[in-house]
N, C-alpha and C positions, 0 to 999 in steps of 0.2 A: 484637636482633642475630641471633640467629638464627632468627628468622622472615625475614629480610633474603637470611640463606646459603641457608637452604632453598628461597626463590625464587627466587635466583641458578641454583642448580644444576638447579633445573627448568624452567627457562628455557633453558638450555646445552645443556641434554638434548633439549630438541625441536627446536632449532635445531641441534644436534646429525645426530637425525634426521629434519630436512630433508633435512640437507644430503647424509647419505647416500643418500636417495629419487634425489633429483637427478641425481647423481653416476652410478648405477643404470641411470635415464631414459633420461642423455644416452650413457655409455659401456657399459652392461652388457649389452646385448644383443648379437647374434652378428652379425656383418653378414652381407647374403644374398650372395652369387653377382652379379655384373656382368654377365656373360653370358645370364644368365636373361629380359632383356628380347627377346631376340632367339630365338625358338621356331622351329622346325622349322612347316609347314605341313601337312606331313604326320601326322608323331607330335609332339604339342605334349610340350612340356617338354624338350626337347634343341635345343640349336644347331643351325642350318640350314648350317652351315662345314664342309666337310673337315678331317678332322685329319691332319694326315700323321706318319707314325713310321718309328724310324729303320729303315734299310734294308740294315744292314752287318752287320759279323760279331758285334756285341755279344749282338745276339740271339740267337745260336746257341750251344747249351750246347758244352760241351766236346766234343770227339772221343768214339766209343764205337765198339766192333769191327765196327760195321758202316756205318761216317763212313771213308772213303778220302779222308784230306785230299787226296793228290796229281790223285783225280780229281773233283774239284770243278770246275764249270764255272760261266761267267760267269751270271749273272741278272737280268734287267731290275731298273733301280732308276730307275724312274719314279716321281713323288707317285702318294698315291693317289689312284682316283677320288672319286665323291661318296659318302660314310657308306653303309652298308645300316641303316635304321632297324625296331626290331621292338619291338614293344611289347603285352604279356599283359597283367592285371591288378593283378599286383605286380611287374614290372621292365619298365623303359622303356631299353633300352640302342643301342649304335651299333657296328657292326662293321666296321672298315676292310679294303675289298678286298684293300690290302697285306699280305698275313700271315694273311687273316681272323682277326683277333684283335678282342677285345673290348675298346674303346676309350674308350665312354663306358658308365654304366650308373648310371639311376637309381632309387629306391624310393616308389614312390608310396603304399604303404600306411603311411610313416612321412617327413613332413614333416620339412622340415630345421629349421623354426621353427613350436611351434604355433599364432601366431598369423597365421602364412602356410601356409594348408594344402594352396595352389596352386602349394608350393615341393617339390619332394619332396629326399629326401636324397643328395647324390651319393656312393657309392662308386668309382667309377672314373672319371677325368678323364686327359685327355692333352692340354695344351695350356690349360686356365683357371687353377683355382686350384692345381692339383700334376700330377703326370703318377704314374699308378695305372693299370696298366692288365692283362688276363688275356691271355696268347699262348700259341699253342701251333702246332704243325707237324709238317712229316715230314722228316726229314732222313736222308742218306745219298747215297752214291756215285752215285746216279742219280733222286732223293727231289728234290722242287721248290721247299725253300727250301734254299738256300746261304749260305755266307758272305758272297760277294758281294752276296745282296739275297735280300728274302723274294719267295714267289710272290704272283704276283697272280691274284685270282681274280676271277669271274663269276659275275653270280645274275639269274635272272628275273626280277626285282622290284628297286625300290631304298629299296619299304619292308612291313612286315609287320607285319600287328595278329592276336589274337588274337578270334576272330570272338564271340559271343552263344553261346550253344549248345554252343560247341567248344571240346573238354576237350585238345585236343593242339596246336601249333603246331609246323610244321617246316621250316627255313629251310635250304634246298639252297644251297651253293657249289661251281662245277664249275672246270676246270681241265683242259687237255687238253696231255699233252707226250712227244714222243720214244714215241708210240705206246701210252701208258698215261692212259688215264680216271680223275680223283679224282674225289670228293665229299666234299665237307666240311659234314657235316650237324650243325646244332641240330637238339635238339627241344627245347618247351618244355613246362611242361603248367598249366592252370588251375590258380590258387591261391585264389580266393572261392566259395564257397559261396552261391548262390543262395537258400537257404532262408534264409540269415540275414537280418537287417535290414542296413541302411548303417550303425548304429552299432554292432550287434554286430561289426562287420564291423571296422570300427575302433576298436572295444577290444579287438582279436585274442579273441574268445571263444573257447575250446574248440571244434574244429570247428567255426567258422566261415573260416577260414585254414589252407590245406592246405599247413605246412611247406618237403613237398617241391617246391613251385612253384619256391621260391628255387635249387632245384638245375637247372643245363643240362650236356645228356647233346652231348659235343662227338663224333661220331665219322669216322673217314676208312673211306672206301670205295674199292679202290682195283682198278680192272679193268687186270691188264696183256693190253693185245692188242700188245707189242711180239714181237721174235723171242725175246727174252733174259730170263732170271729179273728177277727185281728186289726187291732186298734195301732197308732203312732200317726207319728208328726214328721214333715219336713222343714228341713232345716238349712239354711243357706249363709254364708257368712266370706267376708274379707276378712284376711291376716296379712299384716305387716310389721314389718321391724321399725324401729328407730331412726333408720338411713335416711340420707340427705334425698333430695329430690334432686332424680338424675336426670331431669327436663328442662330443668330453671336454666333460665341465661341469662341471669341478671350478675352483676358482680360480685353480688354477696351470698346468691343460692336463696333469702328468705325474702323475698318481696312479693314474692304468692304462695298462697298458701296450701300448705303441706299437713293432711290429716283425713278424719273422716264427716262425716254430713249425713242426717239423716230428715226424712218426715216427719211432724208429730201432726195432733190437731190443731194444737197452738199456733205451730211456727210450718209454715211450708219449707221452709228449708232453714235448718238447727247445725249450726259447726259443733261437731266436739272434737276438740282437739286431742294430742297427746298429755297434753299436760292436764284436760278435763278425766280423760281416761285413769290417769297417773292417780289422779286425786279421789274418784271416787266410779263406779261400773253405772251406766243406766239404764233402764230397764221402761218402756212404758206399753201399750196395749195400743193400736190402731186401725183401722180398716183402711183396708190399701196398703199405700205408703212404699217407701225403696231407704233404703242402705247402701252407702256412697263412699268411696274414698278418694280426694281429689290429691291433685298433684297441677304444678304447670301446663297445661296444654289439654290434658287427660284425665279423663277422669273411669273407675270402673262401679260398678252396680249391680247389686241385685234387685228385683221388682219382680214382687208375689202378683196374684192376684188382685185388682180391684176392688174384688167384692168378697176378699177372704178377712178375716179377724187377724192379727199377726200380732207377736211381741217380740217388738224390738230390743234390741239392748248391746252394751259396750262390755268390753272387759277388757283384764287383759292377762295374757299365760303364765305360766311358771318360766318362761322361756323369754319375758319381755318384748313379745310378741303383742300388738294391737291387733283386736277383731271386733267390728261392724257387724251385726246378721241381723237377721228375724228366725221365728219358729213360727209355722204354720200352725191354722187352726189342726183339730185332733181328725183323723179320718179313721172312718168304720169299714170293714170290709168283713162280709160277714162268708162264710163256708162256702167254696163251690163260685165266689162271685168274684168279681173284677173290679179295680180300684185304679183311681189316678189324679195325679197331680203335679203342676210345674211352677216354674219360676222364671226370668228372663236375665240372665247374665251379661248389661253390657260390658265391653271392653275396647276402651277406643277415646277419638279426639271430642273436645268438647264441641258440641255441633250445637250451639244453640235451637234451633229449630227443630232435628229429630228429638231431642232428649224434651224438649216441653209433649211432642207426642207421646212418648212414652209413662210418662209420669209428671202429677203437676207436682211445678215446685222443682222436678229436675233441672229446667234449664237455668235455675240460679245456679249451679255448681259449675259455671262460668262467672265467678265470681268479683264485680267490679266493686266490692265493698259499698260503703253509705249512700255512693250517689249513682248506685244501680240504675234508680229510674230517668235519669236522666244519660248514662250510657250505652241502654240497650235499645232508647232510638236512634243516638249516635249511630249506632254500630248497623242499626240498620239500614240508616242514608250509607252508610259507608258501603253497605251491600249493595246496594242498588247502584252505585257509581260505577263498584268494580262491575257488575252484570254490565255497564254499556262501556268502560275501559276497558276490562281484562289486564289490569294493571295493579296489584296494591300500592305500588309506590305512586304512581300517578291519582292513584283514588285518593289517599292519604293530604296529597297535594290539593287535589279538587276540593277535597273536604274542608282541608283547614282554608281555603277562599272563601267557600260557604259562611262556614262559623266568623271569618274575619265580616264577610260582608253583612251578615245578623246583626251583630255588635259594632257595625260602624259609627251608630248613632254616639253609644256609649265612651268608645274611643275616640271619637270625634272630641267628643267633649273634656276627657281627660288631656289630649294634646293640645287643645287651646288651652287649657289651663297652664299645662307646662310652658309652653309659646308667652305665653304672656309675663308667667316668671321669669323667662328668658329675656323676657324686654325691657323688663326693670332691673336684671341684674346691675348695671353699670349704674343704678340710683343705691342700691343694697349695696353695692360697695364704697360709696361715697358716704351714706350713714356709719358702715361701720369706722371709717376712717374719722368721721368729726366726733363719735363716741367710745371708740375707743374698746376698752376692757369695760365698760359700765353696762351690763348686759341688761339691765332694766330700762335705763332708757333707750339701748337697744332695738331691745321685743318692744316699747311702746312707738317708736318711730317705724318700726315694719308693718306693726300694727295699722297705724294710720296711712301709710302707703300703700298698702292693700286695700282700704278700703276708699281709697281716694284713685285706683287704680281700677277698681269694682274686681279684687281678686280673690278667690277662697283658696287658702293654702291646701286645704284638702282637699279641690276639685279634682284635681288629678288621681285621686287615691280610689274615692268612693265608684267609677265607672270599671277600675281595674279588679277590685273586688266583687262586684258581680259577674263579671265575667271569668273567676278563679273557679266557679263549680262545674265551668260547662268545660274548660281548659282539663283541672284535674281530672272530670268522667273520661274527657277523650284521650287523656293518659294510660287510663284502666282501660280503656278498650283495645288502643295498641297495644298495651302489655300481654293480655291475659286471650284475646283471641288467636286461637290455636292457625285459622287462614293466615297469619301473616309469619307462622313459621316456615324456613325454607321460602319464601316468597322472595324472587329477582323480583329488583326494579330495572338499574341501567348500569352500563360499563362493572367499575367492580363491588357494588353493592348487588349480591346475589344470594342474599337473605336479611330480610329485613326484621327480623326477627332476633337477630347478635348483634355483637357490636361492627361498627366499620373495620374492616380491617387492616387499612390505610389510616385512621381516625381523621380523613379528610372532611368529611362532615360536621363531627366535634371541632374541627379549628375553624370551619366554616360558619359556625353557630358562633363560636370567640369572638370571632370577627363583627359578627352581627351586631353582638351585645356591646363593644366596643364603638360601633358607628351610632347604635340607637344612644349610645350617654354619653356621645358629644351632642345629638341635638336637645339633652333634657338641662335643664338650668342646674348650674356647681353649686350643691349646699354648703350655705354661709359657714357650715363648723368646719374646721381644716380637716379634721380627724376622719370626721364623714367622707368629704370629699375623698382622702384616701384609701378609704374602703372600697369605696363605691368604685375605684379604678383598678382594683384587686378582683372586684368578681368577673367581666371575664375570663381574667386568668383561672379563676378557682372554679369555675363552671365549667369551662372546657377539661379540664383535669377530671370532672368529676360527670361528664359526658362522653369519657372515651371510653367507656365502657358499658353505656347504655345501647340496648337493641338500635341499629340504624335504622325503624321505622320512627320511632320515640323522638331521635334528633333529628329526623328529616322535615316531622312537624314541626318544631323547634325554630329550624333556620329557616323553612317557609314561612311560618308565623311571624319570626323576627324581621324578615325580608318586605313582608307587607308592611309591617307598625314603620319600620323606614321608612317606606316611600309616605305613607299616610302620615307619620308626623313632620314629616320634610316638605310635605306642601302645603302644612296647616300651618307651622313655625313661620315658613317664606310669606304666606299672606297675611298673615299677622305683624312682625315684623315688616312689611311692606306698609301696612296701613298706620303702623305706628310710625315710622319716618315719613309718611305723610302727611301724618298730627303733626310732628315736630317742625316740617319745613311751614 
């Protein structure tokens, strides 16, 4: 009979995990992009479509002392024309003549799917899957975008590639009004390294990927040959929609966080979310400082000035539309003279180390929540592992030995504890038998067994809890570092960054969890006890869908506390039937 149940249930189980393979197959992967069939002829990987965006006063930040609402004049609000396409080595993006704003942009150094690596990843969309997009302008009392409509500009070209050879790319937009000359200049500049291979290249090796590629330097140049001074402000800003964050690969989409992040003087780094936006617009006055919208993996920015006055602030459009920006301080340009000013647009992966050069307080928006300070050395030993592995999975591996071996004092101490509950079990059930249901005298006789035993019931507890902050940081640090997406380890874990796709890992962690609570002592409550042989089960179920760098730690971690409570139980238990004989 039960040779009958045990085949039952191993029957169930693979059928089981069939069904979840399947299930996997048919729903688990990310859908691509619709749009993606239809390429530009020019710069492939972007839609060959116009986008048009909106043309009215949403886009204009608030007033500032040098905005003369009353003398604002009308502005063409024509569509735009056809995209300016430009494309360097690591961004493929689209600039719409309306506004010249940044409208599409995509990342070809990191594929949206890695088994599509002809897909690359979109951050900026206006018009497909969300509307995302970077704008910026000059605004004032005689300044070329208005409330009535943005300017429109002109470019020699209606597309730009980054040549062979050439370390710079620079994309003019002119503009000519009321007797004053702009330019609205990109630059770009090389992000691959030549000396590298194509794979070093894409497994971002050290110097083989030069950070700062991902940043563009936006600036206006501004000749007045009118008779008259000419005063305004730049302005720069992120817009997004409501849409889900199409990076996350966690199971539920919200376990990082999705919104915008700004500087103040207070806070180096200030979340407002959607729902702060929702509730009420902020507005404050800084020197320096950047404007940020994050997402999983990515995050994008603007960053004025250092040493300019900027007022930042939130709002949001008629269109339900979220925008992040600042306004520059006011610029003068008097008759006959020349004027300028810029901004720097990153767009790209969260690179801890470039983004703290950039701006301080940037490199939080790799955001490991409360116990930042203790996961961004984590993440650093973790760097330095992979710099002599070239492995994340193996680093990951090497790591959790470290931290196992830090805290072996700790664990040390909690497995004797348990060890030793485990050697008086056979007395603990010998009380409960001569007492019965009388739970007082019960607890008073385990009581004195404990302490005739020299046992603290909570010794086990208190060594597990300090070592819960350093566990959960290096949680946040697999999660939310963008190197360990697309990151192979071995055989078919070839991104550590999603889930298993075999969920070989998650049953390999079950497993785990099941050998370490045969060697921990059965709690006296029956009820307990049967919980306690439920979470396996309920962990693994609730692990197949976690990134396989997450469970890798996991069942490495699980894999050590075996062997280390298994030879602390055995010498314990050894010395106790020592005693006894």
């Amino acid at each position: 009979m039960d040779i009958q149940r045990s085949i039952l249930i191993v029957a169930l189980a693979i059928v089981s995990y069939m069904m979840v393979l399947q299930w996997n197959q048919d729903y688990g992967q990310t859908a691509l992009p619709t749009e993606i069939a239809a390429t530009s002829s020019t710069v492939p990987g972007l839609p060959d479509t116009a986008v048009t965006t909106s043309t009215g006063s949403d886009d204009i930040p608030s007033a500032t002392p040098a905005v003369e609402p009353n003398a604002i004049s009308a502005a063409p609000t024509a569509a735009s024309d056809e995209l300016i396409r430009v494309k360097t080595d690591v961004l493929d993006l689209a600039i719409d003549p309306r506004g010249g704003d940044v409208v599409q942009l995509r990342l070809p150094q990191y594929p949206r799917r890695q088994d599509r690596p002809d897909v690359p990843f979109q951050l900026f969309d206006n018009g497909g899957e969300r509307t995302y997009l970077a704008q910026s302008g000059l605004i004032g009392s005689n300044a070329p975008d208005k409330s009535s409509g943005r300017a429109l500009w002109s470019s020699a070209q209606k597309s730009y590639e980054l040549a062979d050879g050439q370390e710079q790319l620079q994309v003019d937009l002119t503009l000519s009004e009321a007797g004053v000359n702009y330019i609205k200049r990109f630059t770009f500049k090389r992000g691959l390294n030549a000396e590298c291979s194509a794979k070093e290249q894409q497994q971002k090796k050290p110097g083989c990927v030069d950070p700062s590629s991902y940043q563009v330097t936006v600036s206006y140049l501004i000749d007045n040959q009118s008779a008259q001074a000419w005063s305004g402000n730049m302005f720069a800003q992120l817009k997004r929609d409501g849409s889900d964050d199409p990076s996350s690969t966690t199971a539920t989409g919200t376990a990082t966080y999705l919104g915008g992040a700004l500087w103040t003087t207070e806070e180096p780094y200030k979340k407002v979310s959607m729902k702060d936006i929702d509730k009420q617009a902020f507005k404050e006055t800084v020197q320096g400082g950047w404007v940020a919208w994050l997402q999983h993996y990515f995050v994008t920015a603007w960053i004025p000035s250092k040493d300019s006055t900027n007022q930042i602030q939130t709002r949001k459009d008629s269109q339900g539309n979220y925008i992040v920006g600042f306004t520059g301080p006011a610029i003068q340009v008097a008759a006959g003279a020349q004027g300028e000013t810029s901004a720097v647009l990153y767009a790209g992966p969260k690179l801890q180390g470039h983004l703290k050069t950039l701006s301080p307080g940037l490199e939080l928006t790799v955001d490991y929540g409360i116990l930042w300070f203790l996961a961004q050395p984590i993440f650093w030993l973790l760097e330095v592992i992979h710099n002599l592995l070239g492995n994340w999975g193996w680093s990951i591996i090497m790591l959790t030995v470290i931290i196992k071996l830090i805290f072996f004092p700790l664990s040390a101490a909690s497995y004797k504890s348990m060890a030793r509950m485990r050697a008086v079990a056979p007395k603990l059930a010998q009380l409960k038998e001569q007492h019965g249901d009388d739970r007082q005298k019960m607890s008073q006789a385990m009581m004195e067994l404990y302490k005739k035993e020299k046992i603290n019931p909570l010794g086990g507890c208190l060594p597990i809890l300090v070592q819960m902050p350093v566990f959960l940081a290096l949680y946040w640090v697999l999660l939310e570092s963008v190197e360990m997406r697309q990151a192979p380890w071995l055989l078919w874990i070839t991104d550590l960054a999603i889930k298993d796709p075999f969920f070989i890992l998650p049953i390999i962690m079950g497993a785990t969890m099941f050998i370490q609570q045969q060697l921990n002592p059965t709690p006296p409550d029956p009820m307990q006890a049967k919980v306690l042989k439920l979470m396996p089960i309920i962990f693994t179920f609730f692990f197949l869908w976690f990134p396989a760098g997450l469970v890798l730690y996991w069942v490495v971690n699980n894999v050590l506390s075996i062997a280390q409570q298994w030879y602390i139980t055995r010498k314990i238990e050894a010395a106790a039937k020592a005693a006894d004989a």
